[in-house]
Phi, psi and omega in degrees: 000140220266156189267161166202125145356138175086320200278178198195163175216153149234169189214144165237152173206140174251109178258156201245176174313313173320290192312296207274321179307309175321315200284298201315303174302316187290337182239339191062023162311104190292172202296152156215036144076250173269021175236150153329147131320141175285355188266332178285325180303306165287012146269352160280355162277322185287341177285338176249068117267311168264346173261341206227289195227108351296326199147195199263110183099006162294125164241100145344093176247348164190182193171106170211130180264149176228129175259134188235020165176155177285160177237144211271188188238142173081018162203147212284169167212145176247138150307124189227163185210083194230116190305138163226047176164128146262147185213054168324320181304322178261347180113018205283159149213108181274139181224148149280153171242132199214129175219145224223144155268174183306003199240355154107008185278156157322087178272347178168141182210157202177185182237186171211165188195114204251206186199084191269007208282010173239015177282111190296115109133006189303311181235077158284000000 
């Protein structure tokens, strides 16, 4: 399906004590006590930058977030991704970034900013 202004993708996820102890081996990433890590919310952007909008062959080129509140642990927060600028001639896609806890407060926003040209069929 051809990319357009406006489309958007999300993804929720509820992370647990499990999530983080995980993050912690992997990374040696210090404790951040009852909140998600910033590094896993930016990581549900980067999983629908590559899976879902644009897709499988998004090469990731920049990324910057702002947190404006902790997100709890054992409740969900949703993830948003939504293009606000195609730039086809280079294969660019500027997208927002947004992430909400279940009760709608703001955890974090930002932008992206992709290389879609190996994405089949992103600007038909």
């Amino acid at each position: 399906m051809p990319l357009s202004e406006g489309q958007s993708a999300q993804t929720t996820r509820t992370f647990t004590r499990a999530d983080i102890d995980a993050l912690q081996r992997l990374t040696g990433a210090p404790d951040s006590g009852a909140s998600v890590p910033e590094a896993l919310i930016n990581g549900m952007f980067s999983y629908l930058l590559g899976v879902d909008l644009p897709g499988q062959g998004t090469n990731y080129l920049k990324q910057e977030t702002e947190f404006l509140a902790d997100a709890p642990l054992d409740e969900p927060v949703t993830a948003t991704v939504k293009i606000t600028r195609l730039r086809p001639d280079k294969h660019l896609v500027d997208l927002a970034t947004t992430c909400h806890t279940h009760d709608g407060k703001l955890v974090a926003r930002g932008r992206a900013l992709v290389l879609a040209r190996d994405v089949a069929g992103a600007f038909a």
